[in-house]
N, C-alpha and C positions, 0 to 999 in steps of 0.2 A: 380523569385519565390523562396519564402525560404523553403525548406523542414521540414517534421516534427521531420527527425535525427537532421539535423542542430541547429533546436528551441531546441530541449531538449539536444543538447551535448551543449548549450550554459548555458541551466540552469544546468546543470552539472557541469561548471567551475564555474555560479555564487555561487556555494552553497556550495562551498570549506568554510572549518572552519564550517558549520552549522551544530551540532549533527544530527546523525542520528538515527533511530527507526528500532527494531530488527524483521527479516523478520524469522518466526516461521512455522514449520511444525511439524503436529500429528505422533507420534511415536510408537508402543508398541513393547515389548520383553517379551521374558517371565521372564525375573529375572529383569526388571527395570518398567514393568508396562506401563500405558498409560500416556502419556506425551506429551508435545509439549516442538521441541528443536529447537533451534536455528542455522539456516542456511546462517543465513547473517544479513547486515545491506542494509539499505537505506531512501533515504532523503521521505520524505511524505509531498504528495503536493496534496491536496483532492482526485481525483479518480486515479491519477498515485501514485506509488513509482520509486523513482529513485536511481540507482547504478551505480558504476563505468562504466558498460555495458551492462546492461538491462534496459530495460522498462518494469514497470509490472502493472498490476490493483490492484486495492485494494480491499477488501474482508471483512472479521472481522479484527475490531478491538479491543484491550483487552487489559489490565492494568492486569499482573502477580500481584499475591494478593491469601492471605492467605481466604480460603474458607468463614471464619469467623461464623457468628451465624446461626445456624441449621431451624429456624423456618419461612422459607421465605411464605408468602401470595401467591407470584405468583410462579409457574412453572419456569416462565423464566425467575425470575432472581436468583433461584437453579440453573438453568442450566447454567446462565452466571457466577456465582463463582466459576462453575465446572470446568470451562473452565481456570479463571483465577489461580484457580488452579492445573492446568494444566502446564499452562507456569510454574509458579513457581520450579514445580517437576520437571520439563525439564532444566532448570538451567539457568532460568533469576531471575532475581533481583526482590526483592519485590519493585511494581512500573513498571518498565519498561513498556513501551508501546512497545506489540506485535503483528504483520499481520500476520495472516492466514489466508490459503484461498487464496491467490493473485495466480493471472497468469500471463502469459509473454503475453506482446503486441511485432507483429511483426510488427516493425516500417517500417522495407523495405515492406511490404507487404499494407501497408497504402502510402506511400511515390508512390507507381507503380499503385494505383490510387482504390486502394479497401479499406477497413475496418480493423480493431482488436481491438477488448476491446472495450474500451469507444473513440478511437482515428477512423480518416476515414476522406478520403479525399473529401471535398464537396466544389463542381464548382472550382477545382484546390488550395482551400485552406486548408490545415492541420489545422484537429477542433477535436473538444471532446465535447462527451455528458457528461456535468458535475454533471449530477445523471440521474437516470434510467428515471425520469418522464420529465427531461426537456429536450430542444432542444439542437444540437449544435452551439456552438460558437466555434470563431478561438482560434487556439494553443496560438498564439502567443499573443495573450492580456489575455487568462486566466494566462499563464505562467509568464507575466508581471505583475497581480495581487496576484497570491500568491507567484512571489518572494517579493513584496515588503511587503505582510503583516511579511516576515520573516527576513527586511528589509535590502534587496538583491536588 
């Protein structure tokens, strides 16, 4: 049996050379304001992100971006420019795709035969719920599907 470490420290060497996308956390001080800064990098592979050595879930996602024009329709997407200007002030790039939000999956804790995140061990296979509303499938064929959409 392959475990669910195994499966993801394999897609960890396959994604060598692949950019990765900046892993952002909310900030405030009193002399820099509210912000989201920059805490790391990692490769994003639908409900995981992955680092040199963690695993984590995925959360919001957000394109740093200048507030832009003032007169939105909806509520939410005021709130989503706020956001993206957010990251900005924090000192990502205009552009940059940023995760907030995310948490750590304890993979030895899935691996010893229970759950975390969107990862859990079901009838001895390492699977993931690949969004809230669907079922799980196995690690290892999702993980064979989005490295090759990043053609890994």
């Amino acid at each position: 049996m392959t475990t669910a470490a195994e499966l993801l420290d394999d897609a960890v060497r396959r994604l060598d050379g692949v950019p990765k996308e900046g892993l952002g956390e909310e900030r405030e001080t009193r002399w820099r304001g509210h912000r989201i800064v920059r805490v790391g990098e990692a490769w994003h592979l639908g409900v995981l992100l992955l680092t040199d050595g963690r695993t984590l879930a995925t959360a919001e996602v957000l394109r740093a971006a200048e507030p832009g024009r003032r007169g939105y329709t909806a509520e939410s997407a005021r709130h989503r420019a706020e956001r993206r200007a957010l990251a900005l002030r924090g000192g990502f790039a205009e552009g940059d795709v940023v995760h907030v939000g995310w948490s750590e999956i304890d993979v030895s804790a899935v691996d010893a035969g229970g759950a975390s995140g969107p990862l859990a061990l079901i009838d001895g296979v390492p699977s993931v719920r690949w969004s809230s509303a669907g079922g799980f499938m196995p690690l290892e064929a999702y993980l064979r599907e989005r490295l090759e959409l990043l053609g890994r």
